[in-house]
GUDO-56878 format. One line per field, with one value per residue (C-alpha): residue number from 1; x negated, y, z negated. Coordinates in Angstrom, 2 decimals, always signed. Layout:
REM residues N
nr = NUM	... $
X = X	... $
Y = Y	... $
Z = Z	... $
***
This chain:
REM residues 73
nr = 1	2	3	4	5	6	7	8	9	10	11	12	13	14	15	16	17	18	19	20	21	22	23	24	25	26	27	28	29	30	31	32	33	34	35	36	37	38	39	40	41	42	43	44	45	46	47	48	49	50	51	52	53	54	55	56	57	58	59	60	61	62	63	64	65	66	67	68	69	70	71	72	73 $
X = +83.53	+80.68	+77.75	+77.39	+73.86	+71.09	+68.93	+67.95	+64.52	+63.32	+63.05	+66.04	+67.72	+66.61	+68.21	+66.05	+67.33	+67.56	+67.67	+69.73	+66.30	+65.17	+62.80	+63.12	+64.65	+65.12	+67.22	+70.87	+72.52	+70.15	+71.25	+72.63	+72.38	+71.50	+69.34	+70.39	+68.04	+69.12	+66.53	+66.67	+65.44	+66.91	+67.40	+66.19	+63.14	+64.50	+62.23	+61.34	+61.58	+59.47	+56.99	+56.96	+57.09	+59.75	+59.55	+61.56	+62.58	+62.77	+64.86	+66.45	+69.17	+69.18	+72.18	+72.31	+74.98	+75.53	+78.04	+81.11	+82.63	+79.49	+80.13	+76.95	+76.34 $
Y = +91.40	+91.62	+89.20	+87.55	+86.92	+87.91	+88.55	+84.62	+83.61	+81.29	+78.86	+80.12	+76.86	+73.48	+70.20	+67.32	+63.95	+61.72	+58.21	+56.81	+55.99	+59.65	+58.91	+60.80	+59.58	+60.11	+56.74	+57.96	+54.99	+55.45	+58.89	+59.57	+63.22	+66.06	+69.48	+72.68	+75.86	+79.19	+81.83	+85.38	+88.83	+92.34	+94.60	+97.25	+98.02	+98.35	+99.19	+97.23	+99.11	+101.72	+103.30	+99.95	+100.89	+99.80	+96.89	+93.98	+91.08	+87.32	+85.14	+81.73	+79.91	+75.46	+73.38	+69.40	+67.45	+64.00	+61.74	+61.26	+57.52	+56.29	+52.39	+51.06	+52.64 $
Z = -6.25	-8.54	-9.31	-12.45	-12.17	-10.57	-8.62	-8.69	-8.27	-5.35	-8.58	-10.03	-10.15	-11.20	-11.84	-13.80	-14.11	-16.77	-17.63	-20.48	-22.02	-21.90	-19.33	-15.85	-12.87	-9.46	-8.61	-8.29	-10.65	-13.40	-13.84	-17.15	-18.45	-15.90	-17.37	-15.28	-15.74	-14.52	-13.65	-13.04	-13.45	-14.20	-10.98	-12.51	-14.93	-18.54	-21.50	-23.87	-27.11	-28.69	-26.36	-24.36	-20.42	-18.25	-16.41	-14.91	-17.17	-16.29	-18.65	-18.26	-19.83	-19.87	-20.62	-20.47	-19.13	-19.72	-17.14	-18.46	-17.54	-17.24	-17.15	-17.39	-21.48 $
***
């Protein structure tokens, strides 16, 4: 086996909820779209370009998810 990501931060993975107004929510039947955000850094130092030293990166990626069969839209 081999590990698609990583190492993740202790932050590394968040959830935010959403109301179908846009507004954010923590009440579970207002819930209408969901943001996920992945974070993590390289294992090893890489460089940068140029004479830039090598260091560790952190990066993220975000996606949004709305609920599907959602009966109250």
């Amino acid at each position: 086996m081999q590990p698609l990501v990583g190492p993740v931060l202790t932050n590394g993975l968040t959830f935010q909820y959403y109301a179908a107004d846009g507004s954010v929510t923590a009440v579970k039947n207002q819930v209408a779209r969901v943001d996920i955000t992945v974070r993590a850094r390289t294992t090893s130092a890489i460089r940068g370009g140029g004479q830039a030293p090598a260091a560790t990166v952190v990066d993220s990626i975000s996606t949004s998810v709305a609920l599907r069969n959602n009966r109250r839209f």
